[in-house]
N, C-alpha and C positions, 0 to 999 in steps of 0.2 A: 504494500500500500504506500502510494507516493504521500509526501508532508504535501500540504497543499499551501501556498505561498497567501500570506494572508492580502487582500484588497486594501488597496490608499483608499482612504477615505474621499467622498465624492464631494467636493464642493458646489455651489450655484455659483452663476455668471456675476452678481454681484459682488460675492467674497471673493472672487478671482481677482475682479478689477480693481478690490479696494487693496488687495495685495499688490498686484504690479500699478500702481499710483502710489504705493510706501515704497516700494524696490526702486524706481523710477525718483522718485524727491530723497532719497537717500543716496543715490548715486551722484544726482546733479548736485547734493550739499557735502558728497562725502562723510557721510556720517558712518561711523560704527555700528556695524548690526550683529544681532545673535540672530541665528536662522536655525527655526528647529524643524530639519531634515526627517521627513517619513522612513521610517526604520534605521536610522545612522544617528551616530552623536551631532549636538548641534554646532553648527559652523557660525565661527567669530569672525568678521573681519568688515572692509569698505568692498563695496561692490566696484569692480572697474570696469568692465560690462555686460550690456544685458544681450546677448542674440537671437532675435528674432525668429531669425530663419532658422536656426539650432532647439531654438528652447530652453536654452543654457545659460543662467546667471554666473558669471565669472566672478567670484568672489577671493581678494588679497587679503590672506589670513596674516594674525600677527603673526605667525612663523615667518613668516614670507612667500608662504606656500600658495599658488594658485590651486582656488577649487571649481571645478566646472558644475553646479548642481543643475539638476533640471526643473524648471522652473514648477510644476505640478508636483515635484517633491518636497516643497515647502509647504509648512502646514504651518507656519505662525513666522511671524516676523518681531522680533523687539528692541528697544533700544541695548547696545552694550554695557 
């Protein structure tokens, strides 16, 4: 019997947009975010960009480490 991979939670079109309208004024003021990732620990850093065409918020972690998340695996956005 296979493990069966559990479902992201489904959002409406409204909490989508009020999420990328936070992702989007955080990037243009450079702000710090904590980004809490469906199924993965949450990712600290400033967003440096966001890709459309990809799906994929580039986020520069205080390591220095770039992270590519994809934008439907954020499930909350807050300040750092």
């Amino acid at each position: 019997m296979a493990l069966k991979k559990a479902k992201r939670p489904t959002r409406d079109e409204f909490q989508l947009e009020e999420l990328g309208e936070r992702l989007v004024e955080a990037h243009q003021e450079g702000t710090e975010l904590e980004l809490h990732v469906w199924e993965e620990e949450a990712v600290i850093g400033r967003i440096k960009e966001m890709d459309s065409r990809t799906r994929l918020v580039h986020v520069l972690e205080r390591s220095g480490d770039l992270r590519k998340v994809p934008f439907l695996d954020i499930m909350k956005v807050e300040n750092a």
